[in-house]
N, C-alpha and C positions, 0 to 999 in steps of 0.2 A: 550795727545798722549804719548804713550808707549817707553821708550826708545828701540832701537834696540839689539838685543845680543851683537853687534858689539860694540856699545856705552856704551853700561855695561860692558864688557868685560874691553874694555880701562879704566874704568872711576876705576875699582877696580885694574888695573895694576898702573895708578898711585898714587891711592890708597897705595898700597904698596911698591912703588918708593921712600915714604918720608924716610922709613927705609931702614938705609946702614945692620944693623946688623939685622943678622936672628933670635933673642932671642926677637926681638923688632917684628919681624914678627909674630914669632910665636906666641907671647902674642896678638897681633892685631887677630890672627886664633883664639885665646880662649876665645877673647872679642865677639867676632862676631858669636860665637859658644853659649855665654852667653845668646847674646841678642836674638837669636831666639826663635819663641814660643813656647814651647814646645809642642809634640807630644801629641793627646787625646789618650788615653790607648788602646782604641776599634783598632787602627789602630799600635797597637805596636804586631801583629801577627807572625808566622813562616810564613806566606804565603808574608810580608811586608820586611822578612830578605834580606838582598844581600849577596849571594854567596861571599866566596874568600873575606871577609872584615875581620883581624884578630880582631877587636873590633865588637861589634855588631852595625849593625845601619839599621834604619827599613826606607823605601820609599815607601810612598803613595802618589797614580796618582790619579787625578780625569781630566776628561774633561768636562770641562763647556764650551758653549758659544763657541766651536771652538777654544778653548784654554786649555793648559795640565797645573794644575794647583799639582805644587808638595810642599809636607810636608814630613820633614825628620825628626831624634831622632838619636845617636849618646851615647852611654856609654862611652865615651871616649871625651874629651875635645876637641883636637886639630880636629878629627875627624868630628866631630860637626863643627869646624868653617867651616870645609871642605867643607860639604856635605851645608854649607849655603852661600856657595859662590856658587856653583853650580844651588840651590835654585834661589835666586838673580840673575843668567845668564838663565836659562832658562824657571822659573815657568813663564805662565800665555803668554806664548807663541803660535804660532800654532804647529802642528807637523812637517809640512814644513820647521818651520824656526826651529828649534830643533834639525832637521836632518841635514840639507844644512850646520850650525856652531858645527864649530871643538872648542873644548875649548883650545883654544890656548893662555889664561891669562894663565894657569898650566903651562906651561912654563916660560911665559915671568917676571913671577914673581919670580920663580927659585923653585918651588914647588915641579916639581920633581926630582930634584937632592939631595931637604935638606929633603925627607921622607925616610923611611927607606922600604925598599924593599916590606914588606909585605904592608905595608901603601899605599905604590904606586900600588900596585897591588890591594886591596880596592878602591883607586881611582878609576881607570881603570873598576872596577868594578859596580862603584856608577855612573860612566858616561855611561858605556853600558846600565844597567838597564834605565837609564830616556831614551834612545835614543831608546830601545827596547819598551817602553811604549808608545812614539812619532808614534814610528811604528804601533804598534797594534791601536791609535786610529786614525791615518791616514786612516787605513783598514776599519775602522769602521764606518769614517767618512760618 
């Protein structure tokens, strides 16, 4: 059985709990940014870009099975780990439950007070885009 968004959520909040310093955080985002697998080229498109991200980073949706199953790429390291923590909270979920969870680890881990504006706005943007996909294949469902 699947852990829950909510269960994931938590489980990378304390996750990141064990670090008091944000240099130790942020090295944990560039580990986890490391370990993901990287993106197949076919899906590294302008049609895969997210708006409003000042590094580039490409997301690709698939549904399978009644579940939105996302793969992300990232030019930029910390971004990368970003965009795989978001991966890890929502891939392989329905659209239901994608939509109904707010990511509210982004905060509780201190995420967006230590990114720099534009970074934050990237965020903001890499969680529209998968929530926007949730949508459209809810519709399609």
């Amino acid at each position: 059985m699947m852990a829950t968004i909510k269960e994931i959520q938590d489980e990378i909040i304390a996750e990141f709990s064990d670090f008091d310093d944000w240099l130790d955080r942020y090295q944990l985002l560039i580990d986890l940014g490391t370990e993901q697998e990287p993106l197949p080229d076919e899906y590294k498109t302008d049609n895969n870009l997210i708006e409003g991200c000042q590094s580039r980073v490409w997301l690709q949706a698939d549904f399978v099975d009644g579940k939105v199953l996302f793969r992300a790429e990232s030019d930029a390291l910390i971004v990368k780990g970003i965009v795989s923590l978001l991966i890890k909270v929502y891939s392989g979920h329905t659209p239901d439950e994608i939509l109904d969870n707010e990511p509210y680890f982004v905060e509780a881990i201190g995420l967006k007070e230590h990114l720099s504006p534009t970074r934050s706005n990237g965020l903001l943007a890499m969680i529209k885009q998968m929530k926007l996909y949730a949508l459209v294949f809810k519709t399609k469902a």
